[in-house]
VMD Tcl script that builds the backbone (N, CA, C; Angstrom):
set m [mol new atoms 261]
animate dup $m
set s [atomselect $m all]
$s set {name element resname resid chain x y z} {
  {N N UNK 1 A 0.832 -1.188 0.000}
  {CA C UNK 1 A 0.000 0.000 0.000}
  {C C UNK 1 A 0.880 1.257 0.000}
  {N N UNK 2 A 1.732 1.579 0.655}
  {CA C UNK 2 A 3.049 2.755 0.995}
  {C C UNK 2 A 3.239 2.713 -0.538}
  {N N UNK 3 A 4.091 1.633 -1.197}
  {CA C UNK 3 A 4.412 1.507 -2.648}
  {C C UNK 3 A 3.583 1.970 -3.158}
  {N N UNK 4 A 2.219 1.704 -3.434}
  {CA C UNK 4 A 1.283 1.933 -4.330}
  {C C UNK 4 A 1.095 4.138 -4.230}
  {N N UNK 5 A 1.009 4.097 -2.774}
  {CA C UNK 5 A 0.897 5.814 -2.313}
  {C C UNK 5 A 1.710 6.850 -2.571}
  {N N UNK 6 A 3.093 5.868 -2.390}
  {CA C UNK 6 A 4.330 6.575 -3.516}
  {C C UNK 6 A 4.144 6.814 -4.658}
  {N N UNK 7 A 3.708 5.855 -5.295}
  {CA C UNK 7 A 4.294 5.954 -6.823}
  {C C UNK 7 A 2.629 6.572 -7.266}
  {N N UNK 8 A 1.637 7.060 -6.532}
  {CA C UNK 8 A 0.647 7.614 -7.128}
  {C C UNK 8 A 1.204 8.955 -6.604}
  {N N UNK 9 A 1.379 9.133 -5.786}
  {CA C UNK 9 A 2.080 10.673 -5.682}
  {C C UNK 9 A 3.339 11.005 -6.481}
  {N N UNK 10 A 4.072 10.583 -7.143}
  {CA C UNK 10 A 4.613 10.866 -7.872}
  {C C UNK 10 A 3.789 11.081 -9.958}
  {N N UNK 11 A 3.149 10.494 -9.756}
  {CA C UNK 11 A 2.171 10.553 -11.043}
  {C C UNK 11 A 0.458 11.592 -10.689}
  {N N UNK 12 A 0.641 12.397 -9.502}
  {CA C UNK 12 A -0.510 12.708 -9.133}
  {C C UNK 12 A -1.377 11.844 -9.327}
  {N N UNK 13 A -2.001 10.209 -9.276}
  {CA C UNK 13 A -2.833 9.951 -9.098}
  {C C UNK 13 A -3.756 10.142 -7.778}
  {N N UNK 14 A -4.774 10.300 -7.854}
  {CA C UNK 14 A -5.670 10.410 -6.368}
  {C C UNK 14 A -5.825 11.358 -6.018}
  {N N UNK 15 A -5.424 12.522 -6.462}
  {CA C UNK 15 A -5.065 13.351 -6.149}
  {C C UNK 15 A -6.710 14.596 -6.179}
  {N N UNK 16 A -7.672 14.227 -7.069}
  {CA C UNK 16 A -8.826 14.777 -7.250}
  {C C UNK 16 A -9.853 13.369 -6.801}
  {N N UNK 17 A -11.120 13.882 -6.101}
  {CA C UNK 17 A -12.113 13.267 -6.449}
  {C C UNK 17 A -12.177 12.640 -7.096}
  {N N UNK 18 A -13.042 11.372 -7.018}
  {CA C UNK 18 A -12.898 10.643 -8.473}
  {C C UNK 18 A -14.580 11.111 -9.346}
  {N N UNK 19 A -15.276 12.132 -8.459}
  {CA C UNK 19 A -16.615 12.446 -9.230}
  {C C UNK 19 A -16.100 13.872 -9.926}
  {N N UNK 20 A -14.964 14.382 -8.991}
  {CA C UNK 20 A -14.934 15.686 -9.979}
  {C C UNK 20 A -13.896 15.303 -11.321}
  {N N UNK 21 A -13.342 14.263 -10.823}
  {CA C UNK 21 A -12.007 13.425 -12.224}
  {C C UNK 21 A -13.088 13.575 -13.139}
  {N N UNK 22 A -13.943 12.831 -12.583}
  {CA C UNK 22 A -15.282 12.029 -13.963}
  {C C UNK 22 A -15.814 13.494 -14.465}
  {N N UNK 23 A -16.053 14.334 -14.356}
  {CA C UNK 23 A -16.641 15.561 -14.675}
  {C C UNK 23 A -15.645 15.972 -15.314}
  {N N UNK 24 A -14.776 16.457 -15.393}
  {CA C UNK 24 A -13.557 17.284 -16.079}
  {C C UNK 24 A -13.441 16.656 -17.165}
  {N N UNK 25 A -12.750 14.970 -17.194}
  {CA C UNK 25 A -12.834 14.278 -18.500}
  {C C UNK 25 A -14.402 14.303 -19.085}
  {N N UNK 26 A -15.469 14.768 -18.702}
  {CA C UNK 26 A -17.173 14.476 -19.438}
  {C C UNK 26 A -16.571 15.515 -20.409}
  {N N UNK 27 A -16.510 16.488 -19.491}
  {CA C UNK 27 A -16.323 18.123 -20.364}
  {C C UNK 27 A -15.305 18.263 -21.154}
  {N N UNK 28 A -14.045 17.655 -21.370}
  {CA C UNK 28 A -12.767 17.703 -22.027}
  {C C UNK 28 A -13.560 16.701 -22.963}
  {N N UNK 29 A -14.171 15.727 -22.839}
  {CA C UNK 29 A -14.690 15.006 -24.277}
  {C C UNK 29 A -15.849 15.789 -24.918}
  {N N UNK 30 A -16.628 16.673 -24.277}
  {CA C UNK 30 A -17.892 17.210 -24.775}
  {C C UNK 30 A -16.974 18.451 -26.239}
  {N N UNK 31 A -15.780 18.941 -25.117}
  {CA C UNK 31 A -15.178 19.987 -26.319}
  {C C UNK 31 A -14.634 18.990 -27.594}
  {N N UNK 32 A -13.916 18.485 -27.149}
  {CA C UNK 32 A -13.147 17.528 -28.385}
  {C C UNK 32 A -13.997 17.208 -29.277}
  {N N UNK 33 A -15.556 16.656 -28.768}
  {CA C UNK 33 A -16.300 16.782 -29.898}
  {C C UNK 33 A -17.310 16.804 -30.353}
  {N N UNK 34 A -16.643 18.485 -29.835}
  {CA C UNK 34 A -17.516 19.424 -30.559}
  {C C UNK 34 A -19.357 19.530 -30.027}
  {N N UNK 35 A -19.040 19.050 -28.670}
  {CA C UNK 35 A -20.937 18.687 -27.985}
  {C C UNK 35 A -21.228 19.642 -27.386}
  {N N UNK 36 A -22.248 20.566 -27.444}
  {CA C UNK 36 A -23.338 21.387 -26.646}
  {C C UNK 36 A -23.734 20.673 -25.360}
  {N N UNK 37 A -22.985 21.570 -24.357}
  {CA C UNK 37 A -23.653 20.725 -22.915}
  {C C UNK 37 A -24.633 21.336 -22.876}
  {N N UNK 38 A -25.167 22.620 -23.113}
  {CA C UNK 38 A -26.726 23.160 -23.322}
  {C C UNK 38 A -27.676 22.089 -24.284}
  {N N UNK 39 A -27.448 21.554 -25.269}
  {CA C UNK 39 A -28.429 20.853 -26.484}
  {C C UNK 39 A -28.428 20.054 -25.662}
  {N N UNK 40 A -27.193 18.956 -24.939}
  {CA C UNK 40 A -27.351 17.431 -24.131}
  {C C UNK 40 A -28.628 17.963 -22.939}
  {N N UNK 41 A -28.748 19.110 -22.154}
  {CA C UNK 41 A -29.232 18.803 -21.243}
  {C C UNK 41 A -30.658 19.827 -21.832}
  {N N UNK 42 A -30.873 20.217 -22.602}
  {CA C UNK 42 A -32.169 20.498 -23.269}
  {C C UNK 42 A -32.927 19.221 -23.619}
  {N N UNK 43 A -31.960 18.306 -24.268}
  {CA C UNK 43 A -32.528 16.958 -25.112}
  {C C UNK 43 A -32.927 16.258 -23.741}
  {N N UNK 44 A -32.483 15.635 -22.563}
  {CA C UNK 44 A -32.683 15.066 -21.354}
  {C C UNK 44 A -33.983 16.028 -20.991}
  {N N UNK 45 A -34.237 17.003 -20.711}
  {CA C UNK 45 A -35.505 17.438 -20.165}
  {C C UNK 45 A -36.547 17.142 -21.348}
  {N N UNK 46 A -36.501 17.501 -22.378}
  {CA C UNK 46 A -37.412 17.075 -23.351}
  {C C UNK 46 A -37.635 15.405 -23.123}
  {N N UNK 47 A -36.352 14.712 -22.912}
  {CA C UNK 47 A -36.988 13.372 -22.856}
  {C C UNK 47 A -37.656 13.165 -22.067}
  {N N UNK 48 A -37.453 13.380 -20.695}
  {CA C UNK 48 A -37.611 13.128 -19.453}
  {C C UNK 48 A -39.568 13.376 -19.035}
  {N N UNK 49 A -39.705 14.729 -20.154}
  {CA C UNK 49 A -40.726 15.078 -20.283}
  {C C UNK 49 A -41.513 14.242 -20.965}
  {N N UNK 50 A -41.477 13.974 -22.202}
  {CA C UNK 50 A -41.813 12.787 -23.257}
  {C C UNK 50 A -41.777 11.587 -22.512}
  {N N UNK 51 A -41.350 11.002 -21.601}
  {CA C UNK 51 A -41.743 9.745 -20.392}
  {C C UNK 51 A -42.691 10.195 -19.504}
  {N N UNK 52 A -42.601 10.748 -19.288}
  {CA C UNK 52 A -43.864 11.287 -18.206}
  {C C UNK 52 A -45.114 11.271 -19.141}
  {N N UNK 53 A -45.116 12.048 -20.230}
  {CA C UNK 53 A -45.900 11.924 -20.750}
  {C C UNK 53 A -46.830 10.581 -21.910}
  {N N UNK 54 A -45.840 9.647 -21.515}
  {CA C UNK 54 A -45.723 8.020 -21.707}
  {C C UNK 54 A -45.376 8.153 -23.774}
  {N N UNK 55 A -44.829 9.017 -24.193}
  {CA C UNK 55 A -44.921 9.188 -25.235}
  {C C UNK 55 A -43.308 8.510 -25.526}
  {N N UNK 56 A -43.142 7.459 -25.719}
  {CA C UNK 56 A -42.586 6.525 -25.708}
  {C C UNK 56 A -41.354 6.880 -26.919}
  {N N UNK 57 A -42.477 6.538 -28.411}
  {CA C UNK 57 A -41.803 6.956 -29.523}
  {C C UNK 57 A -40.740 8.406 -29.255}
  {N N UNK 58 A -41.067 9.348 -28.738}
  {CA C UNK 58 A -40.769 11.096 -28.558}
  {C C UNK 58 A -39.458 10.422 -27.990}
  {N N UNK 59 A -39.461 9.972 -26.841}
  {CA C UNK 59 A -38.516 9.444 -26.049}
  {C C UNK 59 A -37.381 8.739 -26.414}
  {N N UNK 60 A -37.407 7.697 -27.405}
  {CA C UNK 60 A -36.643 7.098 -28.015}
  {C C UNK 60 A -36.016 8.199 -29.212}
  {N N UNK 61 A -37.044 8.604 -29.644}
  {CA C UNK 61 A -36.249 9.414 -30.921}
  {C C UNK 61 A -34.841 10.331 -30.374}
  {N N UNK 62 A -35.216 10.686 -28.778}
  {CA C UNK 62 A -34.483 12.004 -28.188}
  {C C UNK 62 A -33.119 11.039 -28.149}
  {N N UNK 63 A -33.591 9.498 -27.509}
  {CA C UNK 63 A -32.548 8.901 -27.157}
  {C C UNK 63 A -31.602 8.805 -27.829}
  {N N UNK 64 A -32.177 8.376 -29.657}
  {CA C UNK 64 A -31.384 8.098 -30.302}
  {C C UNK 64 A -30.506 9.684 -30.843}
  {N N UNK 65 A -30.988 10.737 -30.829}
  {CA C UNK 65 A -30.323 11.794 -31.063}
  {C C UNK 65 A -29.133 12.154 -30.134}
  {N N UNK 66 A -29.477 11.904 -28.648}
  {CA C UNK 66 A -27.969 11.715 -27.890}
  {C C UNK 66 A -27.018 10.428 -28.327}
  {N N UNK 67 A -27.396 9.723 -28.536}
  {CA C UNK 67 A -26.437 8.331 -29.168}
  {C C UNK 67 A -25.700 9.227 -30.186}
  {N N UNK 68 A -26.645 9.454 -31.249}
  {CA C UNK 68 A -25.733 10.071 -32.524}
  {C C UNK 68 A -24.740 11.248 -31.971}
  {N N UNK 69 A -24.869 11.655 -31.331}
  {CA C UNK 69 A -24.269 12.928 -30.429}
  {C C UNK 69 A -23.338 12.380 -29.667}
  {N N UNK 70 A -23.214 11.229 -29.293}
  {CA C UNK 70 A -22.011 10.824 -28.502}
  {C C UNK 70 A -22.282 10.841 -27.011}
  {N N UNK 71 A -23.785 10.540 -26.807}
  {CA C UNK 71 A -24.541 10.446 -25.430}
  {C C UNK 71 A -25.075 9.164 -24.684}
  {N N UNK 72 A -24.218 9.072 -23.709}
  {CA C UNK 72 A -24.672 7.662 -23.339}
  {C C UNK 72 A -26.120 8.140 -21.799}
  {N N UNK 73 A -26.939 7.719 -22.129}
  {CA C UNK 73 A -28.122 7.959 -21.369}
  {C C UNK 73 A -28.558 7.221 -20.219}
  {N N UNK 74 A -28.499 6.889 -19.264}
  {CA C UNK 74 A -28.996 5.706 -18.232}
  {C C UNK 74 A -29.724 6.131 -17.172}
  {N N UNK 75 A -31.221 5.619 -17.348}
  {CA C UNK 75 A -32.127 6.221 -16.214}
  {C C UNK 75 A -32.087 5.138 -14.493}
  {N N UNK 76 A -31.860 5.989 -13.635}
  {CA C UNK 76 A -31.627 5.636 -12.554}
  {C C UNK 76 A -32.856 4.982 -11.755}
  {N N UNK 77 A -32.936 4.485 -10.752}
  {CA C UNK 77 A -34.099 3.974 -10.699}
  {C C UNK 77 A -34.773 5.154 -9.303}
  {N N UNK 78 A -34.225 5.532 -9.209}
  {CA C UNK 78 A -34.734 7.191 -8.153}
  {C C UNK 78 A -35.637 8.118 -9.669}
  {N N UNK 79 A -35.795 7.802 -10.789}
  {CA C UNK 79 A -36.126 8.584 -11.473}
  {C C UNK 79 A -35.568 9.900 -12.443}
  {N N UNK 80 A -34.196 9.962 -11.604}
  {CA C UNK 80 A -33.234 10.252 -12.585}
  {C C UNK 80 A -32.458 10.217 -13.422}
  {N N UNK 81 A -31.624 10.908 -13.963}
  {CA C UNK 81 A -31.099 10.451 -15.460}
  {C C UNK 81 A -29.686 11.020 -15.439}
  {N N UNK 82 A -29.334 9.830 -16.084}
  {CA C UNK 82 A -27.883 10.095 -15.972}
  {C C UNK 82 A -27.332 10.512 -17.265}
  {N N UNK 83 A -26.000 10.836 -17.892}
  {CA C UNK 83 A -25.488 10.934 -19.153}
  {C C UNK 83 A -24.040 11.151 -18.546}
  {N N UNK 84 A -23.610 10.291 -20.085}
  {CA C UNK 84 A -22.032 11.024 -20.068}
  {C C UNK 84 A -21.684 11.326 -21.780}
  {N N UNK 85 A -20.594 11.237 -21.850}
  {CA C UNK 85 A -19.570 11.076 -23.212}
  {C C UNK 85 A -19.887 9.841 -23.498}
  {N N UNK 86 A -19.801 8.361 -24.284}
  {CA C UNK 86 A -19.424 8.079 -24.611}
  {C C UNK 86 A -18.012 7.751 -24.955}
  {N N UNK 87 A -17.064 6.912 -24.319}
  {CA C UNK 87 A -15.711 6.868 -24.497}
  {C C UNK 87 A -15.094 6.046 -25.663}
}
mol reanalyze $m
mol bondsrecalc $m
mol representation Tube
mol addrep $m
């Protein structure tokens, strides 16, 4: 473990959160390419809306427009919704 604590402090590993790590790389992939974090989280409320409203088809179509976009979508079972990049 000492070994392992060394040699991550020498490579800064550990060194951040691993939820704010995961956030920084979302956003460093959203620029690279070329993704609207405004359109991703417009398209998620529109979906989110379109389920509620059991409009199923609406829902899928949104889905598949984040796919093409480089959006990976996963609804939580609290009712929320998740997304990232695509890696």
């Amino acid at each position: 473990l000492e070994t392992m604590q060394w040699l991550a402090s020498l490579t800064a590993l550990f060194k951040e959160e691993p939820k704010a790590y995961l956030q920084s790389l979302n956003d460093m992939l959203l620029r690279i390419g070329n993704i609207e974090k405004s359109e991703v989280e417009t398209l998620i409320v529109e979906r989110k809306q379109a389920r509620q409203n059991k409009d199923f088809a609406a829902s899928d179509r949104i889905r598949d427009r984040l796919t093409e976009l480089g959006i990976e979508v996963q609804d939580l079972p609290d009712g929320s919704t998740h997304w990232e990049v695509i890696r």
